[in-house]
LOMI-146422 format. One record per atom (N, C-alpha, C): residue number from 1; residue in three letters; atom name; x, y, z. Coordinates in pm, 1 decimal, always signed. Example, Ala and Ser with C-alpha at 12.3 -4.5 7.8 and 13.67 -1.06 7.14 Angstrom:
LOMI-146422
+------+------+------+----------+----------+----------+
: resi : resn : name :       px :       py :       pz :
+------+------+------+----------+----------+----------+
:    1 :  ALA :    N :  +1319.0 :   -569.0 :   +780.0 :
:    1 :  ALA :   CA :  +1230.0 :   -450.0 :   +780.0 :
:    1 :  ALA :    C :  +1320.0 :   -330.0 :   +780.0 :
:    2 :  SER :    N :  +1285.0 :   -225.0 :   +708.0 :
:    2 :  SER :   CA :  +1367.0 :   -106.0 :   +714.0 :
:    2 :  SER :    C :  +1290.0 :     +3.0 :   +787.0 :
+------+------+------+----------+----------+----------+
This chain:
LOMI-146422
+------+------+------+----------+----------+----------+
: resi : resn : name :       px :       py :       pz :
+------+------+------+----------+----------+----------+
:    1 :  UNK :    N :   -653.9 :  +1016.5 :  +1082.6 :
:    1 :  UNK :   CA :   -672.5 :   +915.9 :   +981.8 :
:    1 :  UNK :    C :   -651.9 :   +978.1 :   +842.9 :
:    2 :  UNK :    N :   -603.5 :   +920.4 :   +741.8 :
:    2 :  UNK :   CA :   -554.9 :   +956.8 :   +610.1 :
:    2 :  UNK :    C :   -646.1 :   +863.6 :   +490.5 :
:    3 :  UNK :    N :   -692.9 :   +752.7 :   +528.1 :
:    3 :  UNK :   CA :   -718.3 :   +669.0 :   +448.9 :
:    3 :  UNK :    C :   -844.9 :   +539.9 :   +475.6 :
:    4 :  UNK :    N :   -896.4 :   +527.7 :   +407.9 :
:    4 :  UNK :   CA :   -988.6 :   +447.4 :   +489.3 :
:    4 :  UNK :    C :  -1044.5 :   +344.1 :   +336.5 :
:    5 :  UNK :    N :  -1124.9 :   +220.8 :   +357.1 :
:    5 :  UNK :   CA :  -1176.7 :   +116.3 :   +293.6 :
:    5 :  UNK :    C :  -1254.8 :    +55.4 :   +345.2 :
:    6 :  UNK :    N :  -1325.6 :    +21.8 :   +225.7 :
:    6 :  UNK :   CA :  -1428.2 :    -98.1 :   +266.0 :
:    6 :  UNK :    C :  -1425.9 :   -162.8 :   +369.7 :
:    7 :  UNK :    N :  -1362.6 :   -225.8 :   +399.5 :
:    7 :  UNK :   CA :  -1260.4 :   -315.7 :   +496.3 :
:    7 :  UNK :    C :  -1253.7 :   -275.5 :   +657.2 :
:    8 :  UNK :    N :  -1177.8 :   -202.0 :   +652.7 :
:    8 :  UNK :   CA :  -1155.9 :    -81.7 :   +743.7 :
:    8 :  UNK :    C :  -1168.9 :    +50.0 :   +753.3 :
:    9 :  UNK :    N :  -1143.3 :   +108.7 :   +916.6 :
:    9 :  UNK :   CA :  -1211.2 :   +268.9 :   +886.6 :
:    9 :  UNK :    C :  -1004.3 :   +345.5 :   +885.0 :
:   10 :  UNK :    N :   -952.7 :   +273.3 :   +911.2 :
:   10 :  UNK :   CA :   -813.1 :   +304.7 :   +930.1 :
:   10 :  UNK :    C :   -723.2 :   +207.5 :   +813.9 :
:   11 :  UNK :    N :   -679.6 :   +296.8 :   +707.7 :
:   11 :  UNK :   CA :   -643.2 :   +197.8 :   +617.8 :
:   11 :  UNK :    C :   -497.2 :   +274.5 :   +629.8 :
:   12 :  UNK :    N :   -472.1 :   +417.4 :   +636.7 :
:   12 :  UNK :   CA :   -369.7 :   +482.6 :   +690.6 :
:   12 :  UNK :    C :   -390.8 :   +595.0 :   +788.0 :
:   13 :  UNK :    N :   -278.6 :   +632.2 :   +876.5 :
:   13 :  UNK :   CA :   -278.3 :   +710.7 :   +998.7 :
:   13 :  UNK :    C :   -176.5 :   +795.2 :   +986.1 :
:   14 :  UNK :    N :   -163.0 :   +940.0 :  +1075.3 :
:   14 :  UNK :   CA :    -38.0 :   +961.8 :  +1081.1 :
:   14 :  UNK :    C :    +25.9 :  +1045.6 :  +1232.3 :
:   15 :  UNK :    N :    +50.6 :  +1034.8 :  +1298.3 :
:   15 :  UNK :   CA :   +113.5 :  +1073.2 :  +1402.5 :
:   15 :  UNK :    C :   +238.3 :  +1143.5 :  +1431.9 :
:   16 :  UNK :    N :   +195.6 :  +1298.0 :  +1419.1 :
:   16 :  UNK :   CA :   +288.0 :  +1398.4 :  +1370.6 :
:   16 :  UNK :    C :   +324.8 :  +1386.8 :  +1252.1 :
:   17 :  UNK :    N :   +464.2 :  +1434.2 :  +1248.3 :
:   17 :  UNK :   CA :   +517.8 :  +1391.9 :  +1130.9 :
:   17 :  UNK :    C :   +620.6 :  +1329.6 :  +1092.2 :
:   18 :  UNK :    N :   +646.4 :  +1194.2 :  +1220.5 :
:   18 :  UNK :   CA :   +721.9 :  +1144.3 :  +1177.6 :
:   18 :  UNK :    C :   +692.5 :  +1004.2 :  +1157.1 :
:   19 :  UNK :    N :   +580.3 :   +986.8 :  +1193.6 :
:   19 :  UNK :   CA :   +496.6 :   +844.2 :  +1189.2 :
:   19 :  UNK :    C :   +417.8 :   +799.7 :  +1126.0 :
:   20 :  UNK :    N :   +381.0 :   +694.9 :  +1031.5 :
:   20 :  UNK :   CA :   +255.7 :   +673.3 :   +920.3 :
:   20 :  UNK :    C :   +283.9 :   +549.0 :   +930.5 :
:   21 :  UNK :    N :   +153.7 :   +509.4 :   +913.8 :
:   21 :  UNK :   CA :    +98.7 :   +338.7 :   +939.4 :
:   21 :  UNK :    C :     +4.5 :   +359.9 :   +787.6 :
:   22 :  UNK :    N :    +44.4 :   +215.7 :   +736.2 :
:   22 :  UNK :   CA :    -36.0 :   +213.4 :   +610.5 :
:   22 :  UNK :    C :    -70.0 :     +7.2 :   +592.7 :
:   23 :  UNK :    N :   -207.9 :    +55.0 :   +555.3 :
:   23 :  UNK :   CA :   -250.0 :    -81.3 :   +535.3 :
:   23 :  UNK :    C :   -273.5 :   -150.9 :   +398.6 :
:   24 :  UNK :    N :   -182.2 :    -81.5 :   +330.3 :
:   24 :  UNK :   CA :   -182.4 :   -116.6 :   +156.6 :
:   24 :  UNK :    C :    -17.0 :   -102.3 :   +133.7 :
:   25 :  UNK :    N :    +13.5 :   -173.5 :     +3.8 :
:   25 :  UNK :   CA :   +156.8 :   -127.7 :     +4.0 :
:   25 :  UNK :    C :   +167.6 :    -41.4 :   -131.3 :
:   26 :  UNK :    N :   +189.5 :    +79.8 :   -122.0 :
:   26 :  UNK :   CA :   +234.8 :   +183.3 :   -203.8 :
:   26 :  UNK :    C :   +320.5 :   +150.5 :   -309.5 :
:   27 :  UNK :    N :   +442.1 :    +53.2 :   -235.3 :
:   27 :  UNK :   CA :   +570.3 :     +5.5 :   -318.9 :
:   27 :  UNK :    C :   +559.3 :   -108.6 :   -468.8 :
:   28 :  UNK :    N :   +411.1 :   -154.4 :   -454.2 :
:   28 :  UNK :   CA :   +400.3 :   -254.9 :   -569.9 :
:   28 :  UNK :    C :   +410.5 :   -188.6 :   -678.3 :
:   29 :  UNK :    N :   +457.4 :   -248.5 :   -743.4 :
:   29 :  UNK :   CA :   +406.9 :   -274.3 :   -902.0 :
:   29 :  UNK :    C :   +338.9 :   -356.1 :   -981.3 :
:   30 :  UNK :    N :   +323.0 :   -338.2 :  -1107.3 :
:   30 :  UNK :   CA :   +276.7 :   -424.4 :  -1199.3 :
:   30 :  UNK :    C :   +337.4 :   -561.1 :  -1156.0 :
:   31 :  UNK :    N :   +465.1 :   -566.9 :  -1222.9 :
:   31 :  UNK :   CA :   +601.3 :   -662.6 :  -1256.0 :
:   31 :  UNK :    C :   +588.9 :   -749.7 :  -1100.0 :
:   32 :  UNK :    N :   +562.4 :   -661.8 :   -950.4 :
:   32 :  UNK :   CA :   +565.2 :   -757.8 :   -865.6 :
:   32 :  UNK :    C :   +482.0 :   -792.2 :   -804.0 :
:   33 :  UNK :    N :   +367.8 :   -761.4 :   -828.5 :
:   33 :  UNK :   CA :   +230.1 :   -810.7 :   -801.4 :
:   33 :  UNK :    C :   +185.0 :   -912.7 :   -895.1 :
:   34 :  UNK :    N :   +252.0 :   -926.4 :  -1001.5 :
:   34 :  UNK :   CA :   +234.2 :  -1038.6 :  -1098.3 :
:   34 :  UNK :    C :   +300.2 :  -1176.7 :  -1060.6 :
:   35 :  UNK :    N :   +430.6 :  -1109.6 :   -991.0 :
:   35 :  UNK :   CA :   +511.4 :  -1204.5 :   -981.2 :
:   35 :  UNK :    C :   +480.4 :  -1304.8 :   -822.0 :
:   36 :  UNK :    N :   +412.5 :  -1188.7 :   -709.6 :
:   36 :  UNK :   CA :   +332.2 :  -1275.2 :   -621.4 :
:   36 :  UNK :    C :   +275.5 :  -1371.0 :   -666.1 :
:   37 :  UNK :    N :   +153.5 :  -1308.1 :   -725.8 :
:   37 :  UNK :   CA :    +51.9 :  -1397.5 :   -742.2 :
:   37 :  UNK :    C :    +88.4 :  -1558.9 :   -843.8 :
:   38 :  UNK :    N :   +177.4 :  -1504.3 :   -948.0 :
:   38 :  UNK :   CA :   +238.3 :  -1633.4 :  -1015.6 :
:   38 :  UNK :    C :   +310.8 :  -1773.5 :   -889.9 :
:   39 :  UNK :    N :   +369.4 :  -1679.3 :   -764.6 :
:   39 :  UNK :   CA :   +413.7 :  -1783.3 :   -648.5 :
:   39 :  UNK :    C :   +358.6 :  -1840.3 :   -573.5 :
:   40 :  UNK :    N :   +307.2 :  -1705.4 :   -508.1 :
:   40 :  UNK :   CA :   +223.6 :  -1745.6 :   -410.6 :
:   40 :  UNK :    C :    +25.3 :  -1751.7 :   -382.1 :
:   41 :  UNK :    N :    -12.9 :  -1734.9 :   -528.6 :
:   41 :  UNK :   CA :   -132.1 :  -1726.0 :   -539.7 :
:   41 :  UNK :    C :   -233.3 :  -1835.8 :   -469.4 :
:   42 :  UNK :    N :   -209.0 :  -1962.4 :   -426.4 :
:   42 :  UNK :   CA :   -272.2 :  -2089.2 :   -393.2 :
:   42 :  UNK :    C :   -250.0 :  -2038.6 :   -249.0 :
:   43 :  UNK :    N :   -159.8 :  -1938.0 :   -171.1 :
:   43 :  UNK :   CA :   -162.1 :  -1919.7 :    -41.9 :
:   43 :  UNK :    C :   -250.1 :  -1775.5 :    -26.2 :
:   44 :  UNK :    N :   -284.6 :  -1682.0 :   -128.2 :
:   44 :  UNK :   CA :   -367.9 :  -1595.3 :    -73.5 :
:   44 :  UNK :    C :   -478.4 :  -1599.2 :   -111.9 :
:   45 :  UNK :    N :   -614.4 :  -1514.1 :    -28.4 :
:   45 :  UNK :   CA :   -727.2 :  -1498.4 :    -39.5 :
:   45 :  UNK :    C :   -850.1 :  -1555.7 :    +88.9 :
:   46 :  UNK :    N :   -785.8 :  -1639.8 :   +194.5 :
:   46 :  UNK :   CA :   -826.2 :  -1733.2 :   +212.7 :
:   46 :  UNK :    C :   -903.9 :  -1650.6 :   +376.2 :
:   47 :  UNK :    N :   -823.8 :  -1526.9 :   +381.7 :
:   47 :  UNK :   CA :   -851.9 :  -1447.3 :   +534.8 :
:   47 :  UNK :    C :   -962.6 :  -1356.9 :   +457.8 :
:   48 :  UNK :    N :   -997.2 :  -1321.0 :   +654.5 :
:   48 :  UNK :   CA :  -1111.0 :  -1243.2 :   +596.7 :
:   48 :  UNK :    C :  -1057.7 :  -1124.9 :   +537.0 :
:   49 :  UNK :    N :  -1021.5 :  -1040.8 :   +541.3 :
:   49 :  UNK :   CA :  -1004.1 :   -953.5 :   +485.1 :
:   49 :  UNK :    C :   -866.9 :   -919.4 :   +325.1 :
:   50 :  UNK :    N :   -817.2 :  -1068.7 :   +314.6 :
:   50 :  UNK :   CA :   -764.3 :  -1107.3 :   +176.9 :
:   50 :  UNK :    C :   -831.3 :  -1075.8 :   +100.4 :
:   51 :  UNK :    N :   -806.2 :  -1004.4 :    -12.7 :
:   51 :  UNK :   CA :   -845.8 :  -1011.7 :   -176.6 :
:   51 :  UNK :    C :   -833.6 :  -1172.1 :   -274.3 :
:   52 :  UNK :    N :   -910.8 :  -1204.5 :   -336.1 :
:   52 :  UNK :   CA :   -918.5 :  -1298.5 :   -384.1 :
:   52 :  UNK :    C :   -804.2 :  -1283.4 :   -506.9 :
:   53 :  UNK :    N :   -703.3 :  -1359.6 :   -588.5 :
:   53 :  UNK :   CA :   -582.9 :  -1333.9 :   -668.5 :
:   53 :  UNK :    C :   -668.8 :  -1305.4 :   -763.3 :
:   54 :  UNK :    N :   -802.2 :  -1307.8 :   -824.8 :
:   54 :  UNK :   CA :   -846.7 :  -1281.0 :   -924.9 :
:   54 :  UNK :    C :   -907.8 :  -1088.6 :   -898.6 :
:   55 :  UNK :    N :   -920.7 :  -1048.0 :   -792.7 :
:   55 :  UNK :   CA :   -950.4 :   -978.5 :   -748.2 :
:   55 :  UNK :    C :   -812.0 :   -839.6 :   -778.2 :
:   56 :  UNK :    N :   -696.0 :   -932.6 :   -732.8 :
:   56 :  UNK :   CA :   -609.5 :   -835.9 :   -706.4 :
:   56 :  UNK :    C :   -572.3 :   -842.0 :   -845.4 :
:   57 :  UNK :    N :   -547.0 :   -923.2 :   -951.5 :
:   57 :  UNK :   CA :   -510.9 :   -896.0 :  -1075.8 :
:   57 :  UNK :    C :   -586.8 :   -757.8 :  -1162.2 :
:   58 :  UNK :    N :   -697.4 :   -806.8 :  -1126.6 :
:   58 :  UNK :   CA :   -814.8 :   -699.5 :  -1196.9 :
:   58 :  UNK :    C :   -797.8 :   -558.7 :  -1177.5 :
:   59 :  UNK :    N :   -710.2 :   -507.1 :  -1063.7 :
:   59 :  UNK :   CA :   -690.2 :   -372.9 :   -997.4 :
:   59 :  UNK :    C :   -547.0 :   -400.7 :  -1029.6 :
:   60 :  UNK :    N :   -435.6 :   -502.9 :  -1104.5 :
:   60 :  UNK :   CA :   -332.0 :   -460.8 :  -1070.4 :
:   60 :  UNK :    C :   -282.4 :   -301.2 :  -1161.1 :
:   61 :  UNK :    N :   -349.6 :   -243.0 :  -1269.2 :
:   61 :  UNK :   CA :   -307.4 :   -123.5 :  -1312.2 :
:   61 :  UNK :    C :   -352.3 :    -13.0 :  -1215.5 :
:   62 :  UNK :    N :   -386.7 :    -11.2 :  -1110.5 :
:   62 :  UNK :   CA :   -358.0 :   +101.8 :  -1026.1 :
:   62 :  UNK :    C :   -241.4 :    +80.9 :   -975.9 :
:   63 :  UNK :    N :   -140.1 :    +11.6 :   -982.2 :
:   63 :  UNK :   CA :    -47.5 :    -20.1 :   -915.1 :
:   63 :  UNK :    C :    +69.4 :   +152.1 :   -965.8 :
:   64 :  UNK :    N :    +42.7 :   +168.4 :  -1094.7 :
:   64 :  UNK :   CA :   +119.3 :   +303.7 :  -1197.3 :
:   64 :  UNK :    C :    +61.1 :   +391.7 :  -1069.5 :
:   65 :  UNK :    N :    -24.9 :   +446.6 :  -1048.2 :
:   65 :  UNK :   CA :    -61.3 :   +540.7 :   -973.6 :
:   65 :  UNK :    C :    +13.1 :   +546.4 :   -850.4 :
:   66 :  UNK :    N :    +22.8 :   +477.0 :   -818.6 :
:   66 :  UNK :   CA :    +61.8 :   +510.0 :   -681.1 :
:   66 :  UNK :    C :   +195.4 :   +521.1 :   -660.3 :
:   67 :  UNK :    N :   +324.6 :   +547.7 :   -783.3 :
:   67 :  UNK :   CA :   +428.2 :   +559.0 :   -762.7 :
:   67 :  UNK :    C :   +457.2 :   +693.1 :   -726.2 :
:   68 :  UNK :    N :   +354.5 :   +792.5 :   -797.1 :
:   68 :  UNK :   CA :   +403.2 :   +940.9 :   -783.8 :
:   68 :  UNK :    C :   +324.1 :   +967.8 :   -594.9 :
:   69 :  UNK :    N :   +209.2 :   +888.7 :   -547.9 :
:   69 :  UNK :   CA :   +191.9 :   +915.7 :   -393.7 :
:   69 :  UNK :    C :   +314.0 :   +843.2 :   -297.8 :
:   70 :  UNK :    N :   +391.8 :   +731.1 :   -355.4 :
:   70 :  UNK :   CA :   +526.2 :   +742.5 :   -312.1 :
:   70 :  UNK :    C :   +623.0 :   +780.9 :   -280.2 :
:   71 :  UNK :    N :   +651.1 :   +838.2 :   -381.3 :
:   71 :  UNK :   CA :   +736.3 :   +940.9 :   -408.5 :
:   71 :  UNK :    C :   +731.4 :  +1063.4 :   -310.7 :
:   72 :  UNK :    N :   +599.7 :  +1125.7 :   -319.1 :
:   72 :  UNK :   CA :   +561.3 :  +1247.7 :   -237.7 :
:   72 :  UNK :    C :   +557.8 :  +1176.5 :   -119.3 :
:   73 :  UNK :    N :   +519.7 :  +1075.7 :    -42.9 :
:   73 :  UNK :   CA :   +503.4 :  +1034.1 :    +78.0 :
:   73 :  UNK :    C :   +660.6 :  +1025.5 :   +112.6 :
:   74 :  UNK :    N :   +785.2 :   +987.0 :    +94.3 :
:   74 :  UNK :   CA :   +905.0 :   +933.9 :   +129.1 :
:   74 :  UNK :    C :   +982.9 :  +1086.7 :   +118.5 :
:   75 :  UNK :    N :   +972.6 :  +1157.0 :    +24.1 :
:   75 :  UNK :   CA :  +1050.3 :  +1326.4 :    +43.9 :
:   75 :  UNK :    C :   +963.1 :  +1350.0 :   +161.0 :
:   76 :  UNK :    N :   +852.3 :  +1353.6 :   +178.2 :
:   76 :  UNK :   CA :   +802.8 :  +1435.6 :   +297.0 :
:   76 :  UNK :    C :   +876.5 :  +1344.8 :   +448.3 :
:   77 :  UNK :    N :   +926.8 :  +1242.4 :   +399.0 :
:   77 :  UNK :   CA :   +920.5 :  +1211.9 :   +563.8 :
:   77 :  UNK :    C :  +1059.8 :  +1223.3 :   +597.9 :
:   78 :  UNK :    N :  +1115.7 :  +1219.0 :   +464.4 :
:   78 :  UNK :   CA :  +1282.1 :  +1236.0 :   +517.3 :
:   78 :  UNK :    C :  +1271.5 :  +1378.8 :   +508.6 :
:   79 :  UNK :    N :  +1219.8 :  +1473.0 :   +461.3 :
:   79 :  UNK :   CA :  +1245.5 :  +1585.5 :   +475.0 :
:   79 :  UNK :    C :  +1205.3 :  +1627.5 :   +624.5 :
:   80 :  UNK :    N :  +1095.7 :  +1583.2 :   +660.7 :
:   80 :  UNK :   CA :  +1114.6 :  +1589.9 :   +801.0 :
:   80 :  UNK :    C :  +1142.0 :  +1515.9 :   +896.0 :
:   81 :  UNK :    N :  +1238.2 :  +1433.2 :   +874.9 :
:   81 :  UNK :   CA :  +1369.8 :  +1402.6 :   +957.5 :
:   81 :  UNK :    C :  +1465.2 :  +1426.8 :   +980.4 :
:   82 :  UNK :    N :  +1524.5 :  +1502.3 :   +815.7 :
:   82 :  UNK :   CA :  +1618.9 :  +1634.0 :   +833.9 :
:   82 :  UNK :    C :  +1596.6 :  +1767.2 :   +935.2 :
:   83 :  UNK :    N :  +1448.1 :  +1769.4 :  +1013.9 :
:   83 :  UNK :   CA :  +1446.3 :  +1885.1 :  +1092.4 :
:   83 :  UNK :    C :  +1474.2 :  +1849.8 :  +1228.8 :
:   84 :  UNK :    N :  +1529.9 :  +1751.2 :  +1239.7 :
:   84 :  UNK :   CA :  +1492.8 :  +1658.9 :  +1415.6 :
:   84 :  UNK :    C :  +1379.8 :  +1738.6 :  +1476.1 :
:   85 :  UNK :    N :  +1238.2 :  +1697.2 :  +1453.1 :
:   85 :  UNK :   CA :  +1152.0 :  +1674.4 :  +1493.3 :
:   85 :  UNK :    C :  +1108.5 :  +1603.5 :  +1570.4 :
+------+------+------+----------+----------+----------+
């Protein structure tokens, strides 16, 4: 396990090194987490484990952070795919 939340005890996993399961998306941004919620906001929140759109706005500036654990997450995996592993 790599990651864990409130929510859940498995928020990410990884299995060797060529496999990772993630229960957040790394790839957002500001610009498109804004742009969800401007669409589709009246359709989320409603599951149990949904964030409420007022919820997810309030956290959307962690969204900057997580470009550089991107970054490092995607070289590491193609780099080891370049080893046929």
């Amino acid at each position: 396990m790599l990651a864990e939340s409130k929510v859940t005890d498995t928020q990410a996993f990884a299995v060797g090194h060529r496999v990772l399961g993630l229960q957040f998306h790394m790839e957002a941004t500001e610009e498109s987490v804004r742009a969800l919620l401007k669409g589709a906001a009246h359709e989320i929140g409603y599951g149990v484990f949904e964030q409420q759109p007022d919820t997810i706005l309030a956290g959307v500036n962690h969204c900057a952070s997580l470009r550089p654990l991107l970054d490092t997450v995607l070289a590491r995996l193609t780099g080891f795919a370049g080893r046929g592993r």
